[in-house]
Each structure stands twice: as C-alpha cells, then as structure tokens.
N, C-alpha and C positions, 0 to 999 in steps of 0.2 A: 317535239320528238314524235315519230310516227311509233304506230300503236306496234309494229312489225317487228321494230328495232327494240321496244321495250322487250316482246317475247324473248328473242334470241335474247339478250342478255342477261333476262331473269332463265330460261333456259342453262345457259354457260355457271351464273350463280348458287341454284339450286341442285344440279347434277353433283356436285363438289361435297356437297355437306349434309350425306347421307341422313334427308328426310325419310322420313317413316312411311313404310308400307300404310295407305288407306289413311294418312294425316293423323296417327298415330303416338302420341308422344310417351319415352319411357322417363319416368321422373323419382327420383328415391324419395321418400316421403318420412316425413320426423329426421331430418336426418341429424339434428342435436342433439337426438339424445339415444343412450345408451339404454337399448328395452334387454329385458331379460326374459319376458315374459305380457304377453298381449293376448287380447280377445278379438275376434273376425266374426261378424255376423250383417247378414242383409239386410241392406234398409229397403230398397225395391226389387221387384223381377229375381230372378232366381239363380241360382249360379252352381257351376260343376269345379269341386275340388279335385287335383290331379298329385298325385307323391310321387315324384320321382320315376313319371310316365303312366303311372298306373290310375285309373278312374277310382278315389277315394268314396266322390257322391258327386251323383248327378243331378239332384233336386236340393239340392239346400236354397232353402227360405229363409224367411222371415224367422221363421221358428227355429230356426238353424246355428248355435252359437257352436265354435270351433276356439279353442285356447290351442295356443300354439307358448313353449316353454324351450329354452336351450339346456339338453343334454346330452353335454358333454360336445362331442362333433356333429351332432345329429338337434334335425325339429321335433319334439315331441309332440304329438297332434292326439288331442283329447278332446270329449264330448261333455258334458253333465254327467254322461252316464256311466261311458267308457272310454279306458283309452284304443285309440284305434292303431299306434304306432311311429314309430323314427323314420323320417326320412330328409335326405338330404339337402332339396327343393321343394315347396310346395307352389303350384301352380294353381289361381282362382280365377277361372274365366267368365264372366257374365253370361247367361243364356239369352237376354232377351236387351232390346235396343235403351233401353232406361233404367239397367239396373244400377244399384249403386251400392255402396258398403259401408258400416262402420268397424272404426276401430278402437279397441280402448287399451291401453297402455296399463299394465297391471302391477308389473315388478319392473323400472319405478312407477307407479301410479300416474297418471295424468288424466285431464280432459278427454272426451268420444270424440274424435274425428273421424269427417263424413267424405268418401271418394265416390267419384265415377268408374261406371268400366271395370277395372280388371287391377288382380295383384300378383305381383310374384316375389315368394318368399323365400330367402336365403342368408347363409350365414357369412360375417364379416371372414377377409380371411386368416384372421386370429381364433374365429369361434368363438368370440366372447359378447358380439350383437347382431341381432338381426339387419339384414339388408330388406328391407322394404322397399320395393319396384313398381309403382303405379302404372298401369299401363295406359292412359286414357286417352279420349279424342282431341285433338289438336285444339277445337274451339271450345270443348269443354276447360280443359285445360285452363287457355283464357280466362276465363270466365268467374272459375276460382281465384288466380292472379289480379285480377283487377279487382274483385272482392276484399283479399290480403291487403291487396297496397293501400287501396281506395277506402275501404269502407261502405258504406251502406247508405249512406246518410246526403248521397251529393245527384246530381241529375241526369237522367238519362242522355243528351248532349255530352258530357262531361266523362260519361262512361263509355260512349261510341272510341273519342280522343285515347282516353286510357287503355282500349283493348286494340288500338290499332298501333301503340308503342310498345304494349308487353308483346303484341303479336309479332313485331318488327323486332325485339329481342331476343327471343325468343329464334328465330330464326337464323340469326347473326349471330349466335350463342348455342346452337342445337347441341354440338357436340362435345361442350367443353368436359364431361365427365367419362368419354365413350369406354376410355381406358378401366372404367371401372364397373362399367360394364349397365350402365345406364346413358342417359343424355345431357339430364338437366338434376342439380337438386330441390328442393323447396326449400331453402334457404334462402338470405338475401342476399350470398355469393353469386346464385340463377337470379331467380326471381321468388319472393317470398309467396309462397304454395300452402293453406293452411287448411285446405277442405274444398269441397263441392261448394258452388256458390249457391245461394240460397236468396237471394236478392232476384226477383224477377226481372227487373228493370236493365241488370246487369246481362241476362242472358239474350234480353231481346236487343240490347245494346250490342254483343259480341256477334250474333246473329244479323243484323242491319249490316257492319261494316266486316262481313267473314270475307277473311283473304285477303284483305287488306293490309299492304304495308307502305311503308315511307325509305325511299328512296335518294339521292343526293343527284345533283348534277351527272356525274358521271355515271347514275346508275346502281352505285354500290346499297348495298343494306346500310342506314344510319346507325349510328349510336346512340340508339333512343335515350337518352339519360331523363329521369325526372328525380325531383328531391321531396319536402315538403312547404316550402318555403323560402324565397330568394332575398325578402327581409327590404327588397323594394329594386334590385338590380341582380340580375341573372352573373352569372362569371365563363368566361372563354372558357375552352377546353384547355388553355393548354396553359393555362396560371391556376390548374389541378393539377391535371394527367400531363402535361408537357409535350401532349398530341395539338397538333394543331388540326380544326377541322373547316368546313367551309362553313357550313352550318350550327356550329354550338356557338355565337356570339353573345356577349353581355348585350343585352337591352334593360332598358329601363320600365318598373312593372311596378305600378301604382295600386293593381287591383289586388295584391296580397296584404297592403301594408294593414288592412285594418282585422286581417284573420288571425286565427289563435295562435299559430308559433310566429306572429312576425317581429315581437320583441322578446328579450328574455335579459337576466342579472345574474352577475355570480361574483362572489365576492372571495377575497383570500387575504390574508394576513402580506403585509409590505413583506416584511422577510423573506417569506416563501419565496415572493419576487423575487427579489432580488438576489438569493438563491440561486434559482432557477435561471435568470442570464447569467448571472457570476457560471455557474459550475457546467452550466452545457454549451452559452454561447461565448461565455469569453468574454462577455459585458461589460466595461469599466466603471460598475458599482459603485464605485469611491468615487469618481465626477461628480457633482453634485450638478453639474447642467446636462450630463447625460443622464444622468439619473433621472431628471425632473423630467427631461422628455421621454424618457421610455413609462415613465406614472403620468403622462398624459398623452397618449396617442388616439387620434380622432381620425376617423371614416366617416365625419359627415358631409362629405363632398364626393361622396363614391368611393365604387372598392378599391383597397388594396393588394397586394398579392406581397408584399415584403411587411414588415415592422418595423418601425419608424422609418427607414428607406433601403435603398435597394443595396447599397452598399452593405450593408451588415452582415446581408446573408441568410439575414432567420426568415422563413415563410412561415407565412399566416398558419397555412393550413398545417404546420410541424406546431406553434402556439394549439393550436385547436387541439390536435391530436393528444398532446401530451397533459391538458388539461381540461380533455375529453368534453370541449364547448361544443356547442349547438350548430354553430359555425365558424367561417371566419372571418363573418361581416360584422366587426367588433371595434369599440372605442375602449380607451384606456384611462381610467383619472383616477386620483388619490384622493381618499375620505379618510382623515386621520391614519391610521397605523392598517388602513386596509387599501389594498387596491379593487376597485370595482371595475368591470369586465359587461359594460352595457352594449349587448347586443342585439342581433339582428335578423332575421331566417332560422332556418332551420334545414342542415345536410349543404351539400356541397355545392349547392347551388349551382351544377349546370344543367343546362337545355329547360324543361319544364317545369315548371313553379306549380306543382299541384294547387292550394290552395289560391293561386291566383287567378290559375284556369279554372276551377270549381265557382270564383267569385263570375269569371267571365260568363260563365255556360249559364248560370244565375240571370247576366243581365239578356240573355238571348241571341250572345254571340253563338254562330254554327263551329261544328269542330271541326270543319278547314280552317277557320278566321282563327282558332287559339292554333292550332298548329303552324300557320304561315308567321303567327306574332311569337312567338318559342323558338322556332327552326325556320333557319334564313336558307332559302333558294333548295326546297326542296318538294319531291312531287308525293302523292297517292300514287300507286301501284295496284292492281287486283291479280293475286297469284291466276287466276282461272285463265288468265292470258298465256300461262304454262300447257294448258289442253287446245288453246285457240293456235300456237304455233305448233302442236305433234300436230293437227289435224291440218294443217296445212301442207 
C-alpha cells in the first residue's frame, strides 16, 4: 500500500471521532468509586485553580493541599487553614510542561493516586459524587495504561507492543463516554487507568513507538484485544463476541504455558452440578450416560466453544461466567462427590496472550515479530502521516 493511500484513509478515520485538540485525552479517573470527599495537591511544577471562571490560586505547589467536600449541590473548596468557598466546577490547570498531581480519596478513604496534566472537578448529576476529569497528554496517558495493565516487572520490547495496542484502543474507543461528558474511563470498561506511570522503561517504551497504531487490511482501526493468558491456544473473535474478524484467529502459543496463570483448579460439590444443568440448561440429570459425560468433559485436544457439543447449546464462556472461572479453556471430571474444573488461561483469550508475549519479548523476539504472531495480516501505521498528507 502506498504511504499516500494510508494518509487519506487515516485522514477520513480520524476526522469522524473527535480527537482532542493538541492529543489531549479527557478521562474520568476513580470512576468505581463513590468519593464524598478528597484531597488535591501537587506532586511537580505548579498549578492554577479556577471556580467556576474565576482565578482561585495561581501558584499552588508542592505546599499547596486543596480538600474539596460535597455540600449539598455545591464543591466546597477548603485549605488547612481556610475555607475559601462553593462552587460548582472547579478547574486545575498545570502551569508548567511536567506537572503532575495527587490525589487521596478521604470520605471513603483509599490509596494516593498520582496523575499528569490537568483536572476537572464536578458533580455527578444526582449531586451525590464527584466527577473526576483528568485532562492529560495522549502518550502520557499510555503510559499509565500499559503500567495498569502490564505491570512493572516485564521488558522494554514487550512494553513498545503493549503501548502500541492500548494506543490503537484507545483510539478505536475515544469517544465511548462523550455523552457524559468525558471520553474514556479508567476502568476496564476503557482501559484500566490507575496513575501516572512511574516505571521509566514504560515511558521511554511509549515514547520509541508514539503515534503508532495497528491497522487491518482494509485499513480500519483493530480491535486490539489482549487478555492475561491463553492457557496454550488463543480463540477467534467470534466463538466470544460473535464478530467475526480477519485478524483475531486462534493460534497455537506454547510460550504462555509455563507462566503463572496458565493453569488453575476449582472444585464444586456434584450436586451443585448437576443443579446447575438440571435448572438452567435443561440437562437430562437422570441419564446416567449423560450424566457421566457432562462429569467428564476434556479440552485436551484444543478449544472448545460449546459443552460437551454443539447440539446442547450451552457456551463455554456462559459455564465460565456463571461460575465466575478463569476461563473457558477448561476440562471436566468427577473426584468422588465433587466435580473438578481443571483449567487453562486466564480472560477470554482473544488476540494477545500477555504473558506469552512477555515470555517472547524475554527470548528477544522484536515487537513486530509478537504482533504479526497475535494478529493475522495486519500493518504498523504512524499517526504523523496525518500532518504528512494536510501538508501535501
């Protein structure tokens, strides 16, 4: 494909799905939980608070701690010292190119979580939590997301690959919350968002491959999917989601099997079994040759997508959900008066096998090689081909 034809199309793509002024992303942050009350103070560079238009403070530091409380319909915005006053929004802009913030969650209590950039504070619209709106930079962003998902603990190769999927998600996903008057949340609905990344490896990783995304034959944004483990065989798109795609194929991936979630056990009382088909699917319990095959089902030949076959009707991943497994790359057999549930992976196993690729990035595979072995027939993109076609 000529480099011309990529413009125009990422062009056409990205006009539609109102990216952010200056790569910009608006993200709600905490958004599980229900604050009543929270503390605001800088961790770098300095920052101007704004109420409801009006300049609060234009030097808050380091030594700058701000509690913000709901009363009533209003922010109540206090100092150590004083309160300063209600208002309805509060606005906290960065003054300087590295600043960054914490925050700590008071009434209910939680952990200090660390952002970049900028916040905007408001009220749910019931008045009963805070809306938290991180404003921050597109690649810082990343950078935290690959930290969430990833961890700390795996290698720079390995974190190029992970920031060039949450960045392709991310994009393919910008607007899913716009209605509510952000973009994205930091949940694992978006993308799991839990702070400022702190891992230096990760930033010079997001930094290496900035602008970078992954694209499909025809062009389109992928559906980056990763999991934590495929348990030794990836699964189609469409024996989960029922989409079928060109790119999310089952392969076969040998480098997970020996990481930490690639096996797991669960055990439950026969009963409950047999329970459980009797009363949901209709199960003929009383056969005792049905019986015996549904207390012995085996996936050691590769996945399945039905239980015991395809006739029945029950999907793996409705077993999984209902008795909240690991996955649904699972065997079935009978140990006395219990059924045991030996399985396989970890998450729904399509597209990227995190710890399989982390074993890869290990042996010195580059992260084109784990991405072309994950995702079938699709290319690199670098967004800056966006400035290369206006300029033409």
């Amino acid at each position: 494909m000529t480099r011309r034809k990529i413009c125009f199309v990422l062009v056409f793509l990205f006009s539609g799905i109102g990216f952010s002024e200056a790569g910009i992303v608006s993200v709600r942050i905490l958004t599980s939980r229900v604050i009543n009350t929270f503390i605001f103070s800088p961790l770098s560079g300095s920052y101007k608070l704004v109420g409801d238009g009006r300049i609060v403070s234009d030097s808050a530091d380091g030594s700058g701690i701000f509690q913000m409380s709901i009363a009533g319909d209003s922010i109540l915005l206090k100092t150590f010292e004083r309160t300063i006053g209600k208002f309805a929004s509060i606005k906290i802009y960065g003054k300087d190119p590295g600043s960054a913030f914490k925050i700590k969650a008071v009434i209910p209590e939680s952990k200090v979580r660390t952002y970049d950039d900028d916040i905007e504070v408001s009220l749910s619209p019931d008045k009963k939590q805070f809306l938290l709106v991180n404003r921050v930079d597109l690649e810082k962003y990343i950078a935290g997301v690959v930290e969430s998902e990833s961890g700390t603990k795996t290698s720079l190769e390995y974190y190029k690959l992970q920031a060039i999927l949450c960045r392709t998600y991310l994009l393919a996903n910008l607007n899913r919350h716009i209605l509510d008057g952000y973009q994205v949340c930091d949940d694992v609905h978006c993308q799991a968002y839990l702070s400022k990344s702190k891992e230096e490896d990760i930033r010079i990783a997001v930094m290496d491959t900035k602008g970078l995304v992954v694209v499909d034959n025809d062009l389109n944004l992928i559906t980056a999917a990763f999991h934590s483990n495929c348990g030794g065989q990836t699964v189609n798109s469409q024996d989960v989601w029922s989409i079928s795609t060109s790119y999310l194929k089952s392969v076969k991936d040998t480098f997970c099997l020996k990481q930490p979630h690639a096996k797991w056990q669960r055990s439950i009382p026969q009963e409950d079994w047999k329970a459980y088909l009797q009363l949901k699917h209709k199960y003929p319990v009383d056969d005792t040759v049905k019986m015996n095959t549904a207390s012995n089902f085996s996936q050691n030949n590769g996945r399945a997508i039905y239980f015991v076959d395809k006739d029945l009707k029950i999907p793996l991943k409705v077993i999984r959900a209902d008795f909240q497994l690991k996955s649904t790359y699972f065997s079935v057999e009978q140990q006395g008066d219990n059924i045991i549930f030996n399985g396989r992976g970890y998450g729904h196993g399509v597209g990227l096998c995190q710890e399989g690729a982390m074993r890869m990035a290990k042996l010195k595979y580059s992260y084109k090689s784990i991405l072309s072995f994950y995702y079938k027939d699709v290319h690199l993109v670098d967004l800056s081909a966006l400035s290369y076609f206006r300029q033409e």
